[in-house]
C-alpha positions as CSV (number, residue, x, y, z in Angstrom):
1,X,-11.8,10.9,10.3
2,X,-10.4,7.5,10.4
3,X,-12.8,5.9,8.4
4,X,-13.2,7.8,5.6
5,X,-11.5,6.6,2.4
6,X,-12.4,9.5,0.6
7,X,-10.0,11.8,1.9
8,X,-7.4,9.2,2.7
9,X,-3.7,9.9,1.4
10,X,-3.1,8.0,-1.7
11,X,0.1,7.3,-2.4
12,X,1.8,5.9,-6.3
13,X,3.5,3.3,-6.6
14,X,6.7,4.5,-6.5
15,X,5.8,6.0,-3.6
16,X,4.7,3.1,-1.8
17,X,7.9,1.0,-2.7
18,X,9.4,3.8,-1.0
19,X,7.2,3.9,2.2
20,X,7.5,-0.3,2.3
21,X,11.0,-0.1,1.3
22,X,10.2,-2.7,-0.7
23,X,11.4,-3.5,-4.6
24,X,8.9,-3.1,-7.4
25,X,9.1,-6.6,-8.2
26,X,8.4,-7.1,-4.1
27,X,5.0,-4.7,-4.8
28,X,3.8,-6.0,-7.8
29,X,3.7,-9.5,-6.1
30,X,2.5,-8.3,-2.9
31,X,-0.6,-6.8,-5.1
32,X,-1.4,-9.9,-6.9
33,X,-0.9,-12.1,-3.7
34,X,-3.6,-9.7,-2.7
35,X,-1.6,-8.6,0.2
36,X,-2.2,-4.7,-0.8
37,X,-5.2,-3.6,-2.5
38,X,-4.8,-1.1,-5.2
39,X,-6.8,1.9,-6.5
40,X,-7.1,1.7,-10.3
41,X,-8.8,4.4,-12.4
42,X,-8.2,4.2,-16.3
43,X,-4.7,2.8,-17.8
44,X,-2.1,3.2,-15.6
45,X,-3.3,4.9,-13.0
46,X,-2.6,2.7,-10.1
47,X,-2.8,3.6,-6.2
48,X,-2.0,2.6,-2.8
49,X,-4.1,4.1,0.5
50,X,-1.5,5.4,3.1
51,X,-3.5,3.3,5.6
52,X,-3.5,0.0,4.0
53,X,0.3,0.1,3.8
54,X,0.7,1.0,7.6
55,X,-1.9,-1.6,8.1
56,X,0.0,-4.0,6.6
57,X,3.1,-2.8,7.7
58,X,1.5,-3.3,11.4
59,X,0.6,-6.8,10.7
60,X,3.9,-8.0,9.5
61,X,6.0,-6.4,11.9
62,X,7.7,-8.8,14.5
63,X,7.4,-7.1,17.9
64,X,10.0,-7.5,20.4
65,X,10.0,-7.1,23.9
């Protein structure tokens, strides 16, 4: 189900640098640009939904042709 955030892969943030391949400095300022939303829940638990990096991934990619 595509619009279900419940069951959406979460990923952490290491992950996510990964998937972006991005820099953690790159991530934390994406995040507080508000480019990525975050999941928090207690201290330090911090994470990313799979979808909202492929969304942003999708909306920053130059397509060629």
């Amino acid at each position: 189900m595509k619009g279900n955030k419940m069951n959406e892969e979460l990923l952490t943030r290491a992950e996510a640098v990964k998937f972006l391949r991005v820099s953690n400095t790159a991530l934390w300022r994406l995040t507080k640009a508000g480019e990525l939303t975050v999941i928090k829940r207690g201290a330090g638990y911090v994470r990313y939904r799979k979808s909202d990096l492929v969304a942003f991934l999708d909306k920053h990619t130059i397509k060629g042709g």
